[in-house]
C-alpha positions in Angstrom: 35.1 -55.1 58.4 35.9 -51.6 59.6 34.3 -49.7 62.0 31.4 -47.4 60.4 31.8 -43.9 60.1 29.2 -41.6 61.4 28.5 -38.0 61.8 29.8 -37.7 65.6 33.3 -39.5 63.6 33.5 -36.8 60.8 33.2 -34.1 63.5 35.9 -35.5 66.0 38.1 -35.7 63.2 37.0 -32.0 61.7 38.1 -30.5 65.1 41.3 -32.7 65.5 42.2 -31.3 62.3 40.9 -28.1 62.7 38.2 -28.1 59.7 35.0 -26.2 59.8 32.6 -28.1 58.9 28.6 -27.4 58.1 26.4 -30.8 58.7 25.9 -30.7 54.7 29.4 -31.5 54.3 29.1 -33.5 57.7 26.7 -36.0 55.4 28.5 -35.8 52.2 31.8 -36.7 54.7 29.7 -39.9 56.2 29.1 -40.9 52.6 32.4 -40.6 50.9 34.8 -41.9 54.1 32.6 -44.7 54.2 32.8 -45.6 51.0 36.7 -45.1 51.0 36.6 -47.8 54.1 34.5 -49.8 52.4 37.5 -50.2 49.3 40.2 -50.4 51.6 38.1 -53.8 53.2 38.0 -54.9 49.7 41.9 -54.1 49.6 42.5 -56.1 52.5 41.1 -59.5 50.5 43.4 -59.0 48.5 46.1 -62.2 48.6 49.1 -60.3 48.9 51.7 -63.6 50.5 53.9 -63.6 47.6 54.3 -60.0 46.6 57.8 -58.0 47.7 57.6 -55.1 49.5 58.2 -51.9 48.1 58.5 -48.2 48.9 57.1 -46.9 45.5 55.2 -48.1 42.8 57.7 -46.9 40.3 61.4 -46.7 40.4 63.0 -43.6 41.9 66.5 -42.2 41.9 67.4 -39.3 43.2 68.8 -37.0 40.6 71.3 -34.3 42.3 73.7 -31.6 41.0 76.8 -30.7 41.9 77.4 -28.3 44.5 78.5 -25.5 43.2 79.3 -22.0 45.2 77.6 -19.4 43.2 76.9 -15.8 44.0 73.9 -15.2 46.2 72.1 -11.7 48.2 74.3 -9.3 50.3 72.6 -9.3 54.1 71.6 -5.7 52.9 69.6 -6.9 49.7 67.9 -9.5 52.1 66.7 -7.4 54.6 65.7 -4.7 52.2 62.1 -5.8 52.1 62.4 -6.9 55.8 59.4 -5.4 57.9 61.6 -4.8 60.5 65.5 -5.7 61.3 67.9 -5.0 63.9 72.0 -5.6 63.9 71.9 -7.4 60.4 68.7 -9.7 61.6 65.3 -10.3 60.5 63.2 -9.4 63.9 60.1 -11.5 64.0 56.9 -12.3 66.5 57.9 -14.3 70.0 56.8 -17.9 69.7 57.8 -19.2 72.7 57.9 -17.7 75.9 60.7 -18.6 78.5 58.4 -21.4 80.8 58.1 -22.9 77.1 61.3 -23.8 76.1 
């Protein structure tokens, strides 16, 4: 049986992924996460000793095309809508500052 979900859960997990949440959806989120635990217990019954593994339920194959050189935008046509470019570049915000990297 898994652990039951609570209001102090749904708001740990709201901040870690940086939800805001009002304590109307905190007690809808109590209700339907536990309720989702509650089928994957009833999952977990399940006698699964004889079945292969598999990555998908259905086949997949990848379907490529061949590569094939084909005319594409000068660096002038790409940076005509740039906000800002310099030397044939996009320029864009810092992300990382020198300590950072």
């Amino acid at each position: 049986m898994t652990k039951s979900i609570d209001a102090d859960m749904v708001r740990r997990v709201a901040i870690l992924a940086r939800l805001r949440v009002s304590e109307d959806e905190v007690q809808r989120y109590v209700g339907q996460l536990s309720r989702i635990f509650d089928y994957v217990d009833l999952l977990n019954e399940v006698n699964t000793d004889n079945v292969e593994p598999l990555t998908h339920a259905l086949p997949v194959t990848n379907v490529l095309r061949e590569d094939v050189v084909r005319p594409s935008l000068s660096s002038e046509q790409a940076l005509a809508n740039a906000p800002q470019a310099d030397r044939g570049f996009f320029v864009v915000p810092k992300v990382l500052d020198q300590e950072s990297s």
